[in-house]
C-alpha positions as CSV (number, residue, x, y, z in Angstrom):
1,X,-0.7,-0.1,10.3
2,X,1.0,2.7,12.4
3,X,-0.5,6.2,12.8
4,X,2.6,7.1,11.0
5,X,2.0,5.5,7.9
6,X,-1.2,6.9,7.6
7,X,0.7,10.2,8.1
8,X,3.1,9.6,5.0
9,X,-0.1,8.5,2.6
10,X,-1.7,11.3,3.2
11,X,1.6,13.9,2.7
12,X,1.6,12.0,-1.3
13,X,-0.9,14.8,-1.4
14,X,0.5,18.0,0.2
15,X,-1.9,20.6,1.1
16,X,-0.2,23.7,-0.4
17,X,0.2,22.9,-4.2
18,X,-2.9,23.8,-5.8
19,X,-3.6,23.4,-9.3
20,X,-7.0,22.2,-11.7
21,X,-6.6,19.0,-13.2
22,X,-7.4,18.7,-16.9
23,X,-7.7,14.9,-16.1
24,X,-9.9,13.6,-13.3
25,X,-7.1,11.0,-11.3
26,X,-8.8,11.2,-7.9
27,X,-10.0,7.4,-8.4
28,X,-6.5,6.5,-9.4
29,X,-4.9,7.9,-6.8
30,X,-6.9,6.9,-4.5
31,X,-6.7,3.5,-5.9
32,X,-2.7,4.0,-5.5
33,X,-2.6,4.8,-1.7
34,X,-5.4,1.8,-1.2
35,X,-2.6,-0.2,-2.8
36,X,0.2,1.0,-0.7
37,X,-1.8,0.1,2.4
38,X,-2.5,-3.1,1.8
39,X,1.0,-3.9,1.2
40,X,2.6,-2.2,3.6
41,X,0.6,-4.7,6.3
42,X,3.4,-7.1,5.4
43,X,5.9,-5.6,3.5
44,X,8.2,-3.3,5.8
45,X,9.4,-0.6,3.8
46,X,10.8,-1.5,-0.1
47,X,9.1,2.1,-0.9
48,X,10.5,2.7,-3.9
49,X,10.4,-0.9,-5.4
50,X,6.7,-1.1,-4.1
51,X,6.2,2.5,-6.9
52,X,7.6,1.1,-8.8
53,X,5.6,-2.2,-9.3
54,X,2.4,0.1,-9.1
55,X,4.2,2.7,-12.2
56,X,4.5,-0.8,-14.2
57,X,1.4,-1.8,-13.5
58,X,-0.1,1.9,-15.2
59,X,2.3,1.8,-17.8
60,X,1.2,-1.8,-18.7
61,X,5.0,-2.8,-18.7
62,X,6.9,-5.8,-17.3
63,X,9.0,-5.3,-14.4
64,X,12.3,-7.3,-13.5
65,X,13.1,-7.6,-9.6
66,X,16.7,-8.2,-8.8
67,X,17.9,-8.9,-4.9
68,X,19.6,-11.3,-3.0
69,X,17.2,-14.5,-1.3
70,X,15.0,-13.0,1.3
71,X,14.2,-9.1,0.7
72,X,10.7,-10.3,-0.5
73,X,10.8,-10.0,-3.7
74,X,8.4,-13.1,-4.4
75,X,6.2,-12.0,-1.7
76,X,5.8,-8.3,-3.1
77,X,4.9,-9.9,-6.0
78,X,2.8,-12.4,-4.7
79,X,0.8,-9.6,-2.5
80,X,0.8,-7.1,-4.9
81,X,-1.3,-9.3,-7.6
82,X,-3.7,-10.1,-4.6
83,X,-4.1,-6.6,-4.6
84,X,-5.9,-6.7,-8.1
85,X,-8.9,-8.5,-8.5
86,X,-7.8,-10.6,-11.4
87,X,-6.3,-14.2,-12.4
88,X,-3.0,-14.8,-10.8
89,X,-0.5,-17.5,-12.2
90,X,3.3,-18.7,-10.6
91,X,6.0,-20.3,-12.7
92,X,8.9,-22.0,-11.2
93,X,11.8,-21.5,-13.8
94,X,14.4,-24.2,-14.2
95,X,17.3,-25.7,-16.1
96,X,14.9,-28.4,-17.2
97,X,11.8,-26.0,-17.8
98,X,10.6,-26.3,-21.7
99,X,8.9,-23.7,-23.8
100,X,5.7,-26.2,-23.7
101,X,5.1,-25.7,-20.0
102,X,4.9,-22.2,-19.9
103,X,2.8,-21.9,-23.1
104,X,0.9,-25.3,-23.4
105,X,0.7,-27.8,-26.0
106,X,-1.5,-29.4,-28.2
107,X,-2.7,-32.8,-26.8
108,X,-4.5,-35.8,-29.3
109,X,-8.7,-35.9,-27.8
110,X,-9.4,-39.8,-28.8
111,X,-13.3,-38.9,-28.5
112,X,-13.0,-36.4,-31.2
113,X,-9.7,-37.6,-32.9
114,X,-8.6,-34.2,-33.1
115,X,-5.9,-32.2,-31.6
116,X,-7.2,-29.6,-28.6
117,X,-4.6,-27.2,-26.7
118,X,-4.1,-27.1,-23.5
119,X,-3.3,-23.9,-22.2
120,X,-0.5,-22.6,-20.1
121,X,-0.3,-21.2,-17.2
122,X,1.0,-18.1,-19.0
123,X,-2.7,-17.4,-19.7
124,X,-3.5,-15.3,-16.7
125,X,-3.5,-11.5,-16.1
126,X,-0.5,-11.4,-13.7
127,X,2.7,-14.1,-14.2
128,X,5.0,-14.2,-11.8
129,X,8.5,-15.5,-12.6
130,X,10.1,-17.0,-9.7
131,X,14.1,-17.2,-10.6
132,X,13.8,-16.3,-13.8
133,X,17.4,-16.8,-14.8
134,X,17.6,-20.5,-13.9
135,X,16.2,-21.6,-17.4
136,X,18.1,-21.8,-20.7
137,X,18.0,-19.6,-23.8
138,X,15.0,-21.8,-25.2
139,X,12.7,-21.6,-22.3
140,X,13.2,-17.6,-22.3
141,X,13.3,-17.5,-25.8
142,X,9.0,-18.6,-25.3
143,X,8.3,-15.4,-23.5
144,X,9.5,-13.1,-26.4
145,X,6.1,-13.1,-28.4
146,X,3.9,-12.7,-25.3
147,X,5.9,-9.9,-23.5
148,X,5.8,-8.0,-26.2
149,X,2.8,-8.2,-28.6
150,X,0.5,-10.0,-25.3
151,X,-0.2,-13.0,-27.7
152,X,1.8,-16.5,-28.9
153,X,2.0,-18.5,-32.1
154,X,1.3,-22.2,-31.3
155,X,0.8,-24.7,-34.4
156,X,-0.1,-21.8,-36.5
157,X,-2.7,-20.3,-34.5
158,X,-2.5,-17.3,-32.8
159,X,-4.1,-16.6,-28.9
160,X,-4.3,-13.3,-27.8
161,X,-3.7,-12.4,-23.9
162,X,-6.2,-11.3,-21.9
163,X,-5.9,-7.8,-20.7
164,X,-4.3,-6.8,-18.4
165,X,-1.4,-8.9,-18.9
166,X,2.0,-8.1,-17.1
167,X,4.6,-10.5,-16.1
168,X,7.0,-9.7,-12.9
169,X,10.1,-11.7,-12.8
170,X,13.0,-11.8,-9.8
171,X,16.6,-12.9,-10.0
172,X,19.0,-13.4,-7.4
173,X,22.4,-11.4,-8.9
174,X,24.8,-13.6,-6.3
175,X,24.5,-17.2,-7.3
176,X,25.7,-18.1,-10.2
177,X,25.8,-21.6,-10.8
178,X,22.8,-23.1,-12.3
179,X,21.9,-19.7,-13.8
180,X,22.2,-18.4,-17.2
181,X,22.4,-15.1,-18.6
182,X,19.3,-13.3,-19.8
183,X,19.4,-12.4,-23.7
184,X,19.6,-8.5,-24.1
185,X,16.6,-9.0,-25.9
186,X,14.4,-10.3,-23.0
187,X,16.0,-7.7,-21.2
188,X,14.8,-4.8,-23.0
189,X,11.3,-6.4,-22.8
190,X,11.0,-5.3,-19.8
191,X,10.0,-1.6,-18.7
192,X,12.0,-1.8,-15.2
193,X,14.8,-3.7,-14.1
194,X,13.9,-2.9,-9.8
195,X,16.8,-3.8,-7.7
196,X,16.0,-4.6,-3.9
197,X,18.7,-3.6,-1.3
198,X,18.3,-4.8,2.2
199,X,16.3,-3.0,4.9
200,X,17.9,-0.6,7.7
201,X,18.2,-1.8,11.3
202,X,15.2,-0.1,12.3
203,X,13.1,-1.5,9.4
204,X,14.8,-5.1,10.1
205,X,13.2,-4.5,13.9
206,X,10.5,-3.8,12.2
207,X,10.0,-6.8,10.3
208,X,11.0,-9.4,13.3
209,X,8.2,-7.9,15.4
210,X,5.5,-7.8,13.1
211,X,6.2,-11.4,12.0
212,X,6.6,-11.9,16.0
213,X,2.6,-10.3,16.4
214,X,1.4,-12.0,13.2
215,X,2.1,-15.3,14.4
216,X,0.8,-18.3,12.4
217,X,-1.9,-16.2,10.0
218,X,-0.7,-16.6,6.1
219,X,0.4,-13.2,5.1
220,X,-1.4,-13.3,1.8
221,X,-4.7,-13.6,4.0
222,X,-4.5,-10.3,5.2
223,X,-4.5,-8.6,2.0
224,X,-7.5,-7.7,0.4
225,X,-8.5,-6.7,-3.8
226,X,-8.7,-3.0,-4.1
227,X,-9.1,-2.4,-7.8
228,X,-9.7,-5.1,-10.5
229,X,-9.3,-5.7,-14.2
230,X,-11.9,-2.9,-15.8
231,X,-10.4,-0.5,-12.9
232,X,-6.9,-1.3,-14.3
233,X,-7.4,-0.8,-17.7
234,X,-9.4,2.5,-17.6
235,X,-5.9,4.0,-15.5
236,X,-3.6,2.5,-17.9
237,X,-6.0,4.6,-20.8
238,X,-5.6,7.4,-18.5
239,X,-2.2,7.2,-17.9
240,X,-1.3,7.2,-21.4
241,X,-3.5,10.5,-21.6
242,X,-1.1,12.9,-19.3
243,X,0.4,16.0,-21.0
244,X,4.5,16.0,-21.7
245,X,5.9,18.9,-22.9
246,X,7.7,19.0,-26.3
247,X,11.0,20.2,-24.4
248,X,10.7,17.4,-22.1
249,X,10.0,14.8,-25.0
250,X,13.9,16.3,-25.8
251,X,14.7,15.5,-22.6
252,X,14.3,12.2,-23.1
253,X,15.4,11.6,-26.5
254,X,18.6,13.5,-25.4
255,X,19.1,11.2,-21.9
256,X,19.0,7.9,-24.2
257,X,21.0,9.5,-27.2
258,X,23.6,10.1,-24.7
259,X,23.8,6.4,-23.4
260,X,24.6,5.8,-27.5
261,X,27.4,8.0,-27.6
262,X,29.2,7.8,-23.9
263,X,32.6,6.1,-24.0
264,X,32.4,4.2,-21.3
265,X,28.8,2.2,-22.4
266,X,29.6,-0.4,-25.1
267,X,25.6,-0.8,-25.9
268,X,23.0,2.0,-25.5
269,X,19.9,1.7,-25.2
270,X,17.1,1.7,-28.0
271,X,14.4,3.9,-29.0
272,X,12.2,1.2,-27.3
273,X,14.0,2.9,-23.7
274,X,12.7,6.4,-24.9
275,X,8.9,5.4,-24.8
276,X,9.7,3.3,-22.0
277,X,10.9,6.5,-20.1
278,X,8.2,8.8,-21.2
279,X,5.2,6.1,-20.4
280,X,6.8,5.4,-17.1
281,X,6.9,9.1,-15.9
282,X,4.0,9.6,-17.5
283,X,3.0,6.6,-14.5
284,X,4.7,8.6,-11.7
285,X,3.0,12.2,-12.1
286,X,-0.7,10.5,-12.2
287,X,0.1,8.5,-8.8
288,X,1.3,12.1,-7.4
289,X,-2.6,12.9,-8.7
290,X,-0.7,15.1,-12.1
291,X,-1.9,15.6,-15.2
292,X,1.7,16.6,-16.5
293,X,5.0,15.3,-16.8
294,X,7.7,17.3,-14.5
295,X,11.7,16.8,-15.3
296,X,11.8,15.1,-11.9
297,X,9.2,12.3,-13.0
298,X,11.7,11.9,-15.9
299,X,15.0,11.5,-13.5
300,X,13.0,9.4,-11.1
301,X,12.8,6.4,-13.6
302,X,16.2,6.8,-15.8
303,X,17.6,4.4,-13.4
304,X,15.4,2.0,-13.6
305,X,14.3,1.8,-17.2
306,X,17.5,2.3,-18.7
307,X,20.2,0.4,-16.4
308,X,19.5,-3.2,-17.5
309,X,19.3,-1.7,-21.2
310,X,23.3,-0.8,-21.5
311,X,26.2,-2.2,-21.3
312,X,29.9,-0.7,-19.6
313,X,32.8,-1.7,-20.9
314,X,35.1,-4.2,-20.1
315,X,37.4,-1.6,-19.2
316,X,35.3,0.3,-16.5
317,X,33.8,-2.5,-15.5
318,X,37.3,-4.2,-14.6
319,X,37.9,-0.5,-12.9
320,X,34.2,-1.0,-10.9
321,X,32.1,1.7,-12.7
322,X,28.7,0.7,-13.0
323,X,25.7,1.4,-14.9
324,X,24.0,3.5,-12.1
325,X,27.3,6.0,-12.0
326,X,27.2,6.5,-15.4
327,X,23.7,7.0,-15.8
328,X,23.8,9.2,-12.6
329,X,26.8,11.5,-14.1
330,X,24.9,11.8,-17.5
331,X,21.6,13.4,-16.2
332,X,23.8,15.5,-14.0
333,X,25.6,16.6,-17.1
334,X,22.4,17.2,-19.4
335,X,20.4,20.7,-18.7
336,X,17.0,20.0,-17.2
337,X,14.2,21.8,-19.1
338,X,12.2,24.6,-17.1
C-alpha cells in the first residue's frame, strides 16, 4: 500500500470537526479502516462498492452485486469474508441447482434406521452467491426463509442460522441467456443492490502492475482477519444504537412515499425500504466515527437501497429513463431537513 492511501484513511477522520460522542465507535472505526486496508492490497479502487459491503455488513443486511465479468465482484467478496474471522461458504448457482443443495437433505442412517440431515452449505456466517441469476424460480424460491428470518423449515423442523449470517450475491446484467429473472421478492430481501462500473485508466494501470509485482502469490493469501464473529455482532448492536432525528425519520418516510406516488415508477417500494434506508445510514455515520444520522448519510444510500426495489414504466423505460434518474430527481425535489 501506497503512502497515499494511508493518506485517504486517515482524512475518513478530519482533524477540524470536533464533537463528544455519546457512543464509543473508536473500535469500529478502527475496525472499518483495518478492513479497507486489507482490501485495498488487491482490490484497486471499487470505493464506494467496498462501503458499501462494510455498511451491509453493520446493518446485518444482504447485499446484491451487479457488474459485468471481471470488475471483481467475486473476488471483493471472496476477500472481504477473509477479512472476518468466521465460517465462509461458496455456491455456484445454476439452471440445474435444486433447493436440496443449498439447504441439505435428510439422508436414511442404516446403523440407526433413522433419518439424519445433512446440512447445507448455507450454514455458514458468510454465503457467497456466485451468478445468482442462473437458477430457476425454485432454487431462489429456498433462500426466502433464510434471508429473511436467518432460519429454514426442513421436514418440519426448524434450524436457526448462526449469527452473523449475511449472504452476498453477484449478477452479470449483460448475458442473458441461461439467466432468469429474480422474483421482486428476493429482490427486496436484500438491503443493497451495489452496481460495479469499470475502473478509470489510471486505476486499470493500476491493476496491471500490481498483478505484474504480485506475480504467482494467491491474492486471498495476502489478506489477513481483522475482526471476527463477537467483534461483528457487538457493532451491528451498536449500530442499531445511533441517534436519528424525528425530522429525518420524515425524511425517509417521505423519500419512499414518493417512489409510491411518482408517475413514471409502476411499483414503489415497501415499508421494508424505509427501515432498510434508516439502518443503512444509520451504518454510514458510525464508519465516519458518528453517533447521529446527517441528511447526507440518508442521500448516500437511496440509491442503493431503493433502485432494485421499483419499477419504471414501460413507457420511460422504452424512452431510456432509469431508476437512478428518477430517484436522483426525487431527492433533489424533496426539502432536506436542517
Amino acid at each position: 500500500m501506497n503512502e497515499n492511501t494511508e493518506l485517504n484513511f486517515r482524512e475518513e477522520r478530519p482533524e477540524s470537526i470536533h464533537f463528544q460522542n455519546r457512543i464509543d465507535l473508536s473500535e469500529l472505526q478502527n475496525s472499518v479502516i483495518a478492513i479497507r486496508k486489507e482490501l485495498h492490497k488487491v482490490i484497486i479502487g471499487q470505493k464506494e462498492m467496498i462501503d458499501l459491503l462494510i455498511a451491509s455488513i453493520l446493518t446485518n443486511g444482504h447485499s446484491l452485486i451487479e457488474g459485468v465479468p471481471g470488475v471483481a465482484k467475486t473476488i471483493s467478496a471472496k476477500l472481504l469474508a477473509k477479512t472476518m474471522n468466521v465460517d465462509f461458504s461458496r455456491i455456484q448457482f445454476t439452471p440445474d441447482l435444486m433447493p436440496s443443495d443449498i439447504l441439505g437433505t435428510s439422508v436414511f442412517n442404516n446403523k440407526t434406521t433413522e433419518f439424519e440431515f445433512r446440512k447445507g452449505p448455507v450454514f455458514s456466517n458468510i454465503i457467497l452467491i456466485d451468478e445468482i441469476n442462473r437458477s430457476p424460480a425454485k432454487t431462489q424460491a429456498a433462500l426466502f426463509e433464510v434471508m429473511e428470518e436467518r432460519q429454514i423449515t426442513i421436514d418440519g423442523k426448524t434450524y436457526i442460522m448462526e449469527s452473523p449470517f449475511l449472504v452476498f450475491a453477484t449478477q452479470n446484467p449483460i448475458e442473458q441467456e441461461g439467466t432468469y429473472r429474480l422474483p421482486e421478492a428476493q429482490l427486496d430481501r436484500f438491503l443493497f443492490k451495489i452496481k460495479v462500473d469499470y475502473p478509470d485508466l489510471e486505476e486499470e494501470v493500476q491493476i496491471i502492475e500490481t498483478h505484474h509485482l504480485r506475480k504467482d502469490v494467491e491474492k486471498t493469501s495476502v489478506i489477513e482477519p481483522v475482526i471476527n464473529a463477537v467483534q461483528i455482532k457487538n457493532f451491528q448492536k451498536q449500530v442499531q444504537e445511533i441517534i436519528i432525528e424525528k425530522q429525518l425519520i420524515s425524511y425517509i418516510a417521505k423519500i419512499v412515499t414518493q417512489t409510491r406516488e411518482n408517475p413514471f415508477l409502476y411499483l414503489g417500494a415497501s415499508p421494508r425500504a424505509s427501515l432498510a434506508i434508516m439502518n443503512a445510514s444509520k451504518a454510514f455515520a458510525a464508519m465516519q466515527g458518528r453517533d447521529f444520522v446527517t441528511p447526507e448519510d440518508i442521500k448516500k444510500c437511496v440509491v442503493p437501497v431503493l433502485e432494485h426495489r421499483i419499477i419504471v414504466t414501460p413507457e420511460r423505460e422504452m424512452e431510456g429513463i432509469t431508476g437512478k434518474q428518477i430517484l436522483d430527481q426525487m431527492i433533489e425535489n424533496i426539502e432536506i431537513p436542517r
